[in-house]
N, C-alpha and C positions, 0 to 999 in steps of 0.2 A: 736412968742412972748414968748411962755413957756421953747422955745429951748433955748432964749436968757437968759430970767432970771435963766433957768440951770445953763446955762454956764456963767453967772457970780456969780451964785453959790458957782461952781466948783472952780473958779478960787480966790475967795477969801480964799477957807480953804488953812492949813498951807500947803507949800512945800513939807514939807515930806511924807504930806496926800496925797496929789495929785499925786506923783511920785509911791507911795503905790499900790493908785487906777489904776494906769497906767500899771503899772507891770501885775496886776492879769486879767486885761479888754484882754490885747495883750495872756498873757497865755491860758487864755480861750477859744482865737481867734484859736492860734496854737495848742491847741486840737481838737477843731472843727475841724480845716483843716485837722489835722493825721487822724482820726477817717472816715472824708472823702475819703479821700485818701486809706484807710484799706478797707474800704466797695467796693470802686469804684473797688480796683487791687483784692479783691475776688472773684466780679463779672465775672471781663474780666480772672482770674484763672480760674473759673469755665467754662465761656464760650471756654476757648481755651481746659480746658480736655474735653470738652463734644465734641468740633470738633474733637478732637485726637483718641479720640471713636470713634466717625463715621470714622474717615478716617481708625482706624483699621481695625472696622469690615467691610468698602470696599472694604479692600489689595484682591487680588485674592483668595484665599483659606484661608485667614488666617493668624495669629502670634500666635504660639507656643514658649513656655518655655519649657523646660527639663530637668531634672538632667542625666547630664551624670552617666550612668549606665547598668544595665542588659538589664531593660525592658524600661528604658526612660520616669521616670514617670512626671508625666506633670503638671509643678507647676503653668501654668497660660497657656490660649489657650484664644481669641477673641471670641466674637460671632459666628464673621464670619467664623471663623473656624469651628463649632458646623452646623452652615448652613449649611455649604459644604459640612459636612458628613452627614448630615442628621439625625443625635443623638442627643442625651442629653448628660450636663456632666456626668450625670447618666450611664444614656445605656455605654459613655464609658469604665465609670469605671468598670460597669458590666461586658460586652463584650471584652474588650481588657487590662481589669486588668487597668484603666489608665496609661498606656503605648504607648508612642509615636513610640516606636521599633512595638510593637505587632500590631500598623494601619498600619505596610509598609511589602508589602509584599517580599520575598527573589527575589532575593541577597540582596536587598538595607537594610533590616533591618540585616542583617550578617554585613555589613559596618559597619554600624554605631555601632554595638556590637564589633568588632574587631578595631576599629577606636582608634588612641592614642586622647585623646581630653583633651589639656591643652591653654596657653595663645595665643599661633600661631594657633591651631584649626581653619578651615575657611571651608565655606561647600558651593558650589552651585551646587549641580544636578539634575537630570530627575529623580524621582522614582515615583513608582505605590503604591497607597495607598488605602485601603479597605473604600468602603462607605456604604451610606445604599442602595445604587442605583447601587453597583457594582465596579467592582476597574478602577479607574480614575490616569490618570497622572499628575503629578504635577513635577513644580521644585520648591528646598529645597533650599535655601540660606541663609546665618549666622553667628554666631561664637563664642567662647563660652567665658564667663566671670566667675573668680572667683568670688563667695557673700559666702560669711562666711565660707572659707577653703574647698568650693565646688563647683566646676563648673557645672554654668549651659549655657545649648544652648537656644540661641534666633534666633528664625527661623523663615523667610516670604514663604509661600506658596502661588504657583501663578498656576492656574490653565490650565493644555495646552490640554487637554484634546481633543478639536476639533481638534486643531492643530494638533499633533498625529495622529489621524484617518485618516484627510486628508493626511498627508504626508504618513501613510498607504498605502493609496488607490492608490496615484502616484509609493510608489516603486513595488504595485503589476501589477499594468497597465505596469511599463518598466519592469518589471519580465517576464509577460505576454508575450513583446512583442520580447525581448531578446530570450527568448526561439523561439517563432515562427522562428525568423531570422535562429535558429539554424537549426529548421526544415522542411528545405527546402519546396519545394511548392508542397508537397502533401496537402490531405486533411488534414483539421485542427478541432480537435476538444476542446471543454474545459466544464471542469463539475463544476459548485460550490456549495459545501458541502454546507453550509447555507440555500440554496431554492432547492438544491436539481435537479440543473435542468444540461441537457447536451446539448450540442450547437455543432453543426457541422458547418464548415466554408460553401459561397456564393457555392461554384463548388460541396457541397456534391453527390445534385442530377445530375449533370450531370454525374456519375460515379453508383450511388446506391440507390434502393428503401429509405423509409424512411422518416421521416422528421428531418430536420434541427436544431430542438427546440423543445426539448424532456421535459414537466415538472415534477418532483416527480419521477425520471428515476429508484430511488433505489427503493422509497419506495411508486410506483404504477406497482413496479415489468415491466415496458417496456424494460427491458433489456430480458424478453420474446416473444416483438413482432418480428412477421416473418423475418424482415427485416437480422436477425441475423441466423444463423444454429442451429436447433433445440441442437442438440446437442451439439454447441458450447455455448450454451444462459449461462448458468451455470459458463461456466470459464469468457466467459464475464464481469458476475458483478464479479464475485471474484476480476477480473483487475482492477474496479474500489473500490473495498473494499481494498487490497493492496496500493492502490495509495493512497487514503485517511485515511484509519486506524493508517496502518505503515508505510506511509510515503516512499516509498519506489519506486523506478523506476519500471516500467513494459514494459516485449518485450514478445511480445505470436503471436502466429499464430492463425486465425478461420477463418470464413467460414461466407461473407457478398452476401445479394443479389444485385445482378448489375442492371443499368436500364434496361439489357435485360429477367430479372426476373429469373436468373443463380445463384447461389450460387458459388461465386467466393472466393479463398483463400488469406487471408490480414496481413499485418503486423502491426501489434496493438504497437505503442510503447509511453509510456507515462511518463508524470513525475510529481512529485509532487509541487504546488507551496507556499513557505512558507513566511509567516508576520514577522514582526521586532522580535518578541519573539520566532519563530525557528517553529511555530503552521501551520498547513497545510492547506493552506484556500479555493484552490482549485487546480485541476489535469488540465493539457492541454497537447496534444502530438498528434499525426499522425498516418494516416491509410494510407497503403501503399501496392496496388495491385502487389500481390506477384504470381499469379495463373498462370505466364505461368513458371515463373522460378520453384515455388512447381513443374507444369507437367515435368519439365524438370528434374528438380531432381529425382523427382520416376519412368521416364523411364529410367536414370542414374543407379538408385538402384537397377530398376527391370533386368537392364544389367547385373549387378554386381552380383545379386543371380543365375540368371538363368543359368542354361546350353546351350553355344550358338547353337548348333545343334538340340535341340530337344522344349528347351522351359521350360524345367521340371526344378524344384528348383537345384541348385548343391549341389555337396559335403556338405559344407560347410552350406550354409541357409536351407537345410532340416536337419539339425542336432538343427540349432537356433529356428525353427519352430515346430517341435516337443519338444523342450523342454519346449520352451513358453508355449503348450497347457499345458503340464502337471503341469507344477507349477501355471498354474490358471485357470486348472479343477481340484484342486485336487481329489475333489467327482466324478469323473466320471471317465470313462474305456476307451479305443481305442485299435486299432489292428494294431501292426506293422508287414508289410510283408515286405521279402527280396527276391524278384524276378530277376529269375539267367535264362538268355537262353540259351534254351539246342543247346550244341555243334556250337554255333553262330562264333567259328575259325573254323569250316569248310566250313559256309556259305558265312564267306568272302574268306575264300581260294581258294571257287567254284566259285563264280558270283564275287568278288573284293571287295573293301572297301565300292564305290559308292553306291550298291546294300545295304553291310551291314548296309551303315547310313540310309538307306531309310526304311529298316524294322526296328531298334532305333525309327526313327521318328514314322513309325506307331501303333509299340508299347507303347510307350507314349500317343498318339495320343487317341489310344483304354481303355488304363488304366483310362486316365482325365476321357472319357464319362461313362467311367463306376462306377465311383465316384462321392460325392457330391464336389459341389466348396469350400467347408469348410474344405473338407479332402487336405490331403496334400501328394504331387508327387513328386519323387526327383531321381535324375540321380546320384550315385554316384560311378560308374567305368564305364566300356566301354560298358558290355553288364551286368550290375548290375542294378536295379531299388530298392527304400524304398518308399513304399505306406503307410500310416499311415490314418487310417478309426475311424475320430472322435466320441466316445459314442453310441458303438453298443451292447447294453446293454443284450440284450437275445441271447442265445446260441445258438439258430437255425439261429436269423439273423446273427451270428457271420460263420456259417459254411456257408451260403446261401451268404454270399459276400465272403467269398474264393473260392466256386463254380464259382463263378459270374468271381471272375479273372480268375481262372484257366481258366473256358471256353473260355473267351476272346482271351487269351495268346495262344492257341490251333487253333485260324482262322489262316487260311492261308492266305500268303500276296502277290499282284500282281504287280509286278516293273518290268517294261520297256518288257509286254506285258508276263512274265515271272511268274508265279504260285508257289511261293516258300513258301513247306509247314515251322512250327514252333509249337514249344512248349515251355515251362519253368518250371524250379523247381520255389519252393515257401513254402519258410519257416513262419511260424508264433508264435508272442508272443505277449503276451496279456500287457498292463497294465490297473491295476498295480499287476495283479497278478504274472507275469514272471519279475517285473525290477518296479525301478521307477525312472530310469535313463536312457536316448538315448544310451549309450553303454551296459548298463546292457539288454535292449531288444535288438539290434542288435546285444547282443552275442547268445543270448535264440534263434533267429528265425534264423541265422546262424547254431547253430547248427542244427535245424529243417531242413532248408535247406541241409544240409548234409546226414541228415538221407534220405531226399528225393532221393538225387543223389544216394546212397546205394543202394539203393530201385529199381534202373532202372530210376529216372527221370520223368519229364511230371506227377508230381502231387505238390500236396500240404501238409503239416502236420503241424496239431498243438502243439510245445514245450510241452513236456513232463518231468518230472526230470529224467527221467530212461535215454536220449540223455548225461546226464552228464558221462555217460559209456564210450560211444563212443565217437572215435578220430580219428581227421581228419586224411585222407590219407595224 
């Protein structure tokens, strides 16, 4: 009813009233509705940056900004960035100057320092980047934008960090296994620096003491137990310090016990195995019984020294054998003799050559026992001998074992039921008082020797300087 007499009201004021009222009723309307409209698309504003926030700080590692520059300073970084590292904007700025260069470690932050970075600039790579939890892999994708006559980089950082690892662990498993292939089916061994531990392959033990699965091998010192040659224990770990330290291939020989409880000779050869970054993460390589071929060799060698008639060192290795001693005794003394048998062309001209070699033989024979195993016996002419008497330190026992030879040399010798007397000259020099050189003492007890045969023969004399007078006949 009140509606009605309103609106006849309304409808009787003038024309112009009414179209007045009209205007300003609908204007009103259409503010209401902007003003509506304003609030409403501030809201769903606000709602969509707040989702764009969260979806930032979801991204993998983060959205970085940077001014291209020295150090990369960082004009805007997500939350989720700060998570990932584990910092504050703070700590950044503290700790890495806020610098996006100075989070990446080299090469990757050299790149991006050496990098041209203008409108074509575009970045996606794998780099390592420092956290508070340690350096982590990430890839970097981007590209950069002029804002106010400066370019800056906007970058997504995606976390791959597991990924990595595991792709690690697969290329060192076919690293692992590539090697083995290489090294045929000996025994196989592999050590990893990290726990520290040494693993012999399934057939270890059928070949040698020991076990199989060795833990703490460097550093519970087991590269000490028996299983190994006392005196080889030493170079042992050294092979695996080499192989882990420096990185570096290893081939050595020692001395393992067998399952027969024998100290057998092996071929140790090993190598180093390295991770995506070039780092040595563990050694693997083979042990290879080498102990009948070593025996074969050193009765090879000891052919090759010896004198084949008699046995005695030759020419040649009793010259290498006494020089040895002396350069690594220098503190100490020895006695070289040069022992000459007397008149031994008449004893082959009497009885034959046969007879001659068979007193050779048993002069030798007589010299070794009368020696220690440490001194050294050598054949070098026909009916020549060089006796060299390791660190015979006091003066009596120096004349008491040239007695000792001399008397030796003076038994008479029995061949093919034949009683055929013998003597010898025998010259001596001392070092290092007479030489401290192998020719400088076989010049001194030579000349000694001369003075003997002077003399009538069938004795001994000790180098003198006054022998520098005398000249050979």
């Amino acid at each position: 009813m009140r509606i009605d007499i309103w609106a006849a009201g309304f409808l009787d004021l003038p024309k112009p009233v009414i179209v007045t009222i009209s205007l300003s009723v609908f204007a009103v309307l259409m503010l209401a509705a902007f003003v509506f409209y304003m609030w409403s698309n501030q809201e769903r504003s606000a709602e969509i940056a707040r989702e764009v926030q969260h979806i930032t700080n979801e991204i993998g590692a983060g959205i970085v900004d940077f001014i291209a520059g020295n150090d990369g300073y960082i004009t805007y970084a997500s939350k989720g960035f700060y998570t990932f590292l584990g910092y504050t904007a703070e700590e950044v700025k503290e700790k890495f100057g806020n610098g996006f260069y100075n989070l990446l470690e080299e090469p990757y932050a050299g790149y991006l320092r050496g990098a041209v970075i203008d409108d074509s600039f575009k970045i996606k790579e794998e780099m390592k980047i420092h956290t508070k939890w340690g350096v982590k892999w990430v890839i970097v994708s981007g590209n950069a934008v002029l804002r106010k006559k400066i370019y800056t980089v906007s970058v997504v950082l995606v976390d791959i960090t597991n990924e990595k690892l595991l792709n690690e662990q697969v290329a060192i498993q076919e690293e692992r296994y590539r090697l083995v292939t290489e090294l045929s089916n000996d025994v196989i061994f592999s050590y990893v620096i990290s726990d520290d531990t040494l693993t012999m392959s399934d057939n270890y033990n059928d070949f040698y003491q020991g076990s199989i699965f060795i833990k703490e091998f460097i550093k519970g010192e087991h590269w000490k137990d028996p299983f190994i040659e006392p005196e080889d224990a030493e170079k042992f770990a050294e092979l695996f310090r080499i192989l882990t330290a420096k990185g570096e291939n290893v081939d050595e020989q020692l001395r393992i016990k067998n399952a027969a409880g024998n100290y057998v000779w092996c071929r140790l050869i090993g190598m180093p195995v390295r991770d995506h970054d070039g780092y040595v993460k563990e050694a693997i390589g083979k042990i290879i019984n080498i102990d009948l071929h070593k025996k074969e060799l050193a009765r090879l060698e000891t052919k090759a020294m010896r004198d084949p008639l008699t046995g005695a060192l030759n020419k040649e290795y009793t010259k290498v054998f006494i020089e040895r001693y002396m350069e690594e005794n220098p503190d100490k003394n020895g006695m070289l003799f040069v022992v000459d048998i007397d008149k031994f062309k008449e004893v082959n001209d009497t009885y034959g050559h046969l007879v001659g070699d068979n007193i050779i033989i048993e002069v030798v024979r007589a010299i070794t026992k009368s020696f220690r195993s440490s001194d050294i016996v050598g054949r070098i002419g026909g009916d020549e001998f060089v006796v060299f008497a390791c660190n015979v330190q006091k003066k009596e026992d120096q004349i008491k074992q040239a007695q000792k030879l001399h008397g030796v040399l003076r038994q008479p010798v029995e061949v093919n039921g034949k009683i055929i007397k013998k003597s010898a000259s025998i010259g001596v020099a001392m070092f290092p008082d007479h030489g401290s050189s192998y020719e400088k003492l076989v010049e001194c007890a030579d000349k000694a020797l001369y003075a003997v045969k002077g003399s009538g023969r069938d004795a001994f004399i000790m180098y003198d300087e006054s022998f520098e007078r005398v000249k050979r006949d």
